[in-house]
N, C-alpha and C positions, 0 to 999 in steps of 0.2 A: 505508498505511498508513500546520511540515511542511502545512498544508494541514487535515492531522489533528487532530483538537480532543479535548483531554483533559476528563476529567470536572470539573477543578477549570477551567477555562476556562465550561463550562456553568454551572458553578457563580458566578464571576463576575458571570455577564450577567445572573442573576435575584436577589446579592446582591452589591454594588458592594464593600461593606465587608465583604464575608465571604467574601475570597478563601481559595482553595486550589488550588496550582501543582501539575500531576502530569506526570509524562514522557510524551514522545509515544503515545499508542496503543498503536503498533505495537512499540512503544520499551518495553513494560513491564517490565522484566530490569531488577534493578538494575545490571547488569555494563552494558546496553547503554547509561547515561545518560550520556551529555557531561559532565565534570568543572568543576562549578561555577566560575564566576568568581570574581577576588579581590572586583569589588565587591558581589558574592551574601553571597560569606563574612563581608566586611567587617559588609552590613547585617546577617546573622544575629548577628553578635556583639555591633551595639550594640543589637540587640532582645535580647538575651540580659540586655544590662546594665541597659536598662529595667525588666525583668522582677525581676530582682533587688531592684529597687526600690521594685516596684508588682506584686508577684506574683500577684494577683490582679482585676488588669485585663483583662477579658474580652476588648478590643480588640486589646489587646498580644499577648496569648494567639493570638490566629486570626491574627497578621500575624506573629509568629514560628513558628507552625507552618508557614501557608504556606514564609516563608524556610528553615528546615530541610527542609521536603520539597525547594523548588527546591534545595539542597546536596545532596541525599542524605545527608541525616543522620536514618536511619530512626530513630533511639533518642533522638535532642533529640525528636524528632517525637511519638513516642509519650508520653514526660515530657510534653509540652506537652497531649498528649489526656487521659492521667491528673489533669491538675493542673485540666482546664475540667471534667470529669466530676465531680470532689470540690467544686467551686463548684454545680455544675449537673448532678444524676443523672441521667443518660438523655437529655440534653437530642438532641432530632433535628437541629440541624445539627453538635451537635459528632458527631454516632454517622454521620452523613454523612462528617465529615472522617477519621473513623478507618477508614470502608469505603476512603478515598479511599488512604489510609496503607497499607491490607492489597492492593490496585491496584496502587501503585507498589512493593513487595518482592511483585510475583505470587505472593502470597496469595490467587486469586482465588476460592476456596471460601467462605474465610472475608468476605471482599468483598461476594459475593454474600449470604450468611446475613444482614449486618448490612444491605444495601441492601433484601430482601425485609421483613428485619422494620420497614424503615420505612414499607413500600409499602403496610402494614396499620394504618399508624396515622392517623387523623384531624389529629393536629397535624401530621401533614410531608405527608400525599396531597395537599391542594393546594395549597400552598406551595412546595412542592421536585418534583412528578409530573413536569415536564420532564427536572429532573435524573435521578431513580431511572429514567425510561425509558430515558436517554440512555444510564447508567453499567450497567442494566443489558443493554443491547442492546449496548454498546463489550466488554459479559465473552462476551456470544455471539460477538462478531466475534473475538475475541482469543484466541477456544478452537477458535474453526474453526468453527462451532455456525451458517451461513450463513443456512438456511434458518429457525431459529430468531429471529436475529435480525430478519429481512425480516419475518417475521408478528409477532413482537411489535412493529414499530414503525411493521407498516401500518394500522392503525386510526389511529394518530395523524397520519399521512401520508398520508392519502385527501384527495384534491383536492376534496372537495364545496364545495359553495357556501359553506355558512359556512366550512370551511378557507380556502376562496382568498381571503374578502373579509375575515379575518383574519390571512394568510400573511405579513406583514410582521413579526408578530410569533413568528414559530419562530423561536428559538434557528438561530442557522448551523449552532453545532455538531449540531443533530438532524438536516438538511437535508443534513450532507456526511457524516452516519455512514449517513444513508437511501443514499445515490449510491453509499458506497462500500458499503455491502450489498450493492446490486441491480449493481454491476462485479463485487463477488467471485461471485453467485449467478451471473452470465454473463447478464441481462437488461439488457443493454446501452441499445439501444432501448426497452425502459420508462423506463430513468434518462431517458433523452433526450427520451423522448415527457414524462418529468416537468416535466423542467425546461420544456418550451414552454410547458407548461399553467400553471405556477407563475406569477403576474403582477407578478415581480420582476423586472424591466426588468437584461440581463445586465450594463450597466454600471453596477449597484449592489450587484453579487453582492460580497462579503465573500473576500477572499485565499481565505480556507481552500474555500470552494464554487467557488468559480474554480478550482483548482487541480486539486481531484476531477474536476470535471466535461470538465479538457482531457482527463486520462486517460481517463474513459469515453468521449469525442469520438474519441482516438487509435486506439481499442482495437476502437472501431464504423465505423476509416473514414473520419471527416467530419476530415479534416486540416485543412479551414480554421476548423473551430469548435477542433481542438486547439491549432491556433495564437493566435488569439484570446482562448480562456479561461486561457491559462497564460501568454500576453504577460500579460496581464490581472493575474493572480494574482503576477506578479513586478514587478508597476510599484509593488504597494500594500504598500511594508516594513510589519512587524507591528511595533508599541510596542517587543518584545524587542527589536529589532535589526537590522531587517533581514528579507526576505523566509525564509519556513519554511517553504514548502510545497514539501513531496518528489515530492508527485505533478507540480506543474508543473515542476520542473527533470528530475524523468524524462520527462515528456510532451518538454519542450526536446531532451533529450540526445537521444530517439527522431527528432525531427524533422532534428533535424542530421546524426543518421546514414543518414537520406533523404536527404539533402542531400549525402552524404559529406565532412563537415566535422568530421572526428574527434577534431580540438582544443575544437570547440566542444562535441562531445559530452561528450568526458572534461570540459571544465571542467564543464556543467551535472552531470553526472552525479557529477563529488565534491561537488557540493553536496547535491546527495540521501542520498550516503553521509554527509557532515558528520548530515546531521538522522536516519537510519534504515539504521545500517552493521550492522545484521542483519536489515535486510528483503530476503527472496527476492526480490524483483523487484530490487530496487536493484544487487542483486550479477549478478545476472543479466544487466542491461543493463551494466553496467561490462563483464560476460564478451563480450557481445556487441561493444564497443569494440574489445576485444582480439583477438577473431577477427575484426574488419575491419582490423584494424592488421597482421596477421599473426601477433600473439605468441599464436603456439595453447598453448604449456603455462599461462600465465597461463589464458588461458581458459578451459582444459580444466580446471583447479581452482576457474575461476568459478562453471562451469556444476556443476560436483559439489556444491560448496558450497550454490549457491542450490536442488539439488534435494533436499537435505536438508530445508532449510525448507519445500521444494512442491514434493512429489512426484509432484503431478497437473498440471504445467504444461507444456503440450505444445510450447509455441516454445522452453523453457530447454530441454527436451528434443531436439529438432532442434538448438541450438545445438550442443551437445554432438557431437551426429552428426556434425553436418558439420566440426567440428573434427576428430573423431578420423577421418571419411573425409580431408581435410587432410592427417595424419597418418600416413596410409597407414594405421591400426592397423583394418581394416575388421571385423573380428569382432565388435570393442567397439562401432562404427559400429551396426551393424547389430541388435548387443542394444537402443541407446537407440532406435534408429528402431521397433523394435520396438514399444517401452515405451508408446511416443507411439500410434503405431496402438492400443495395444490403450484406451489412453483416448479415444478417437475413431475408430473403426473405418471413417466413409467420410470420411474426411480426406485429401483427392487428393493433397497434397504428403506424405503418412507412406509412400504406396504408392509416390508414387513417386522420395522418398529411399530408400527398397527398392528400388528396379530398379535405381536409378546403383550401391548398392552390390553386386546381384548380380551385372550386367556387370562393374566393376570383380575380381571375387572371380571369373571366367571361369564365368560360371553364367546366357548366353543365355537358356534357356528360362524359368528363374526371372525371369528381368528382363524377358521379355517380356510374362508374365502378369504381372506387377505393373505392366508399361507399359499394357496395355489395362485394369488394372482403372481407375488415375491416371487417366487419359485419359476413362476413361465417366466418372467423375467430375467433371472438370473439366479440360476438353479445355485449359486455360490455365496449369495448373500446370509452373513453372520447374524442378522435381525430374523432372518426365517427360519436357520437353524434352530436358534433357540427357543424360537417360537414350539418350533417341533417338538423340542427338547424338552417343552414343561407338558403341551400335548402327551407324548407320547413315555411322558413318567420316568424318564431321564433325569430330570431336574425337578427335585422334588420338594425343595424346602430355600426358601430366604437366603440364609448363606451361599448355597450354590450357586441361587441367579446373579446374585451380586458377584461370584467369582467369574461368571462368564460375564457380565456385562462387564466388569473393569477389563476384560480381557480383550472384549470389543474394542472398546475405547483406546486401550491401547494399541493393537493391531493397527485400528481406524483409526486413530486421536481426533481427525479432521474430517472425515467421511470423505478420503480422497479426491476423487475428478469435483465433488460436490461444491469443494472452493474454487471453483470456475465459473460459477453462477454470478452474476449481477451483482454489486454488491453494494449497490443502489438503495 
């Protein structure tokens, strides 16, 4: 959800001098935006003085608006869109930069009204069609609207032959809001079967497509492509400052905790919260940090937290679980392990995180039917092992379980393919 390309970003690559800076994505809350720098503030105010000067400099006008949005100064923002519309009625990129304004304080109703009604005009459909696809497919992704967004933005992302022998020219940012569609829609393998087809050689992929792409890499499994596309995506700092993609320093965080390098995770993983400290995944993995580190109440607040945001995510879900089996508090356990099954019903590790907690809760028989349902599933599932394992007097005392449950966690941090669910 940084990797993530805002609409004033697209906006850039098809008008150099007609910028407009908008908060990340995923980032669209004005509460959730990073507190301007001095030397942000600093430029806003000598564009401020300019202005004064020359109040009717078109230039000035779009390069102080930009500076106020990067501030968060939604009301200089808006002045600055009143003042180009009284020079220029109606004009279509400033009625662009005010949908871009109504975006960033999520307004996205009104966002969308002013973006459609440019979508019907001859002077902005082919001039600006990248942008209004872009901006309006970023208000599908942003509202949860998944499927929506995937079909409005597959006609323009169909691999046919003229697309490919044109593809050097998509905007990045349409290329990694297409990737992160088809991660959140859980077509993991299309992204991927995408990107092969796409005849963009991966060492020219752009930070931000590198960064999506380790994540949909992690999330399908192919760890040596999630290693690669988020090295990738973190060697190439963006102009701002420094590397910004959320998705490759979670992809990082992920791997290290395959690794059980939990330093390395937490560090990657505050750099993801630095760029998107109210995206569910982000808090999620932090939580997951934390139940490998031991500090289950931290986590057990992570995991609530991030299921706020995504209530359909069945690994934040099992996090949770196995925290609170951790915890002894098995009742609670057993409600999330529950929650999880019921969004994936032949999911071998929901059955048989169900069985370790009905043996644990002295309820054999229930733990044995959820050990042979786990089992026809997925005779390799680490929740049914264990399950077995206390069963059949393997594991016999406290200490133990808890050495094979962190051991889980670790192996699994995320419950693998599980982060391809909904995350809605």
């Amino acid at each position: 959800m940084s990797g993530a390309i805002s609409p004033g970003q697209a906006l850039r690559q098809t008008f150099p001098k007609m910028t407009s800076t908008l908060p990340d994505p995923i980032r669209a809350l004005p509460t959730d935006i990073a507190p301007s720098s001095s030397e942000e503030d600093a430029h806003l105010l000598r564009l401020q003085g300019y202005l004064r000067d020359d109040p009717d400099n078109e230039f000035l006008l779009a390069e102080a608006f930009d500076a106020a949005l990067a501030c968060g100064q939604w009301s200089i923002a808006a002045q600055y869109v009143r003042q180009a519309f009284a020079l220029r009625p109606d004009d279509a990129k400033w009625t662009l930069r005010k949908a871009h304004l109504h975006m960033a304080t999520a307004d996205f109703d009104l966002a969308r009204r002013e973006l459609e009604s440019l979508a019907y005009r001859s002077d902005a459909r082919s001039e600006l069609s990248d942008i209004l696809l872009h901006d309006l497919s970023f208000i599908d992704l942003h509202r949860n609207e998944v499927a929506a967004c995937v079909s409005r933005l597959t006609p323009r992302m169909a691999l046919t032959r003229d697309m490919v022998e044109r593809a050097s020219a998509w905007p990045a940012s349409l290329v990694s809001l297409w990737l992160r569609a088809l991660h959140r829609q859980g077509e993991l393998q299309n992204a991927l079967d995408w990107l092969q087809a796409w005849p963009i050689d991966e060492t020219e992929w752009p930070p931000e497509i590198a960064g999506v792409a380790s994540l949909v890499a992690l999330d399908a499994q192919r760890l040596d492509c999630a290693q690669r596309w988020s090295d990738q995506a973190l060697r190439q700092p963006e102009r701002s400052g420094g590397p910004r993609s959320a998705e490759a320093w979670l992809t990082q965080a992920s791997l290290a905790l395959l690794m059980h390098d939990t330093a390395r995770a937490r560090h990657c993983a505050g750099h993801a919260a630095a760029l998107r400290p109210e995206e569910g995944r982000v808090i999620s993995t932090s939580a997951f940090i934390d139940l490998q580190t031991g500090q289950f109440e931290m986590a057990r607040a992570g995991f609530l937290r991030a299921l706020r945001l995504m209530p359909r995510h069945i690994g934040t879900w099992h996090g949770l679980g196995w925290t609170q089996v951790l915890q002894l508090d098995l009742p609670s356990a057993q409600s999330s392990f529950e929650s999880a099954l019921s969004l994936a019903p032949n999911f071998a590790d929901s059955h048989g995180a169900l069985a370790v907690v009905a043996v644990l809760r002295k309820d054999p028989s229930t733990a044995q039917n959820r050990l042979r349902r786990a089992t026809r599933l997925n005779p390799a599932n680490l929740p049914g092992q264990i399950a077995k394992s206390i069963l059949d007097g393997t594991i016999t005392d406290a200490s133990a379980l808890q050495q094979h449950l962190q051991h889980l966690v670790s192996v699994h941090p995320e419950e693998g393919a599980s982060w391809a669910v909904d995350q809605g």
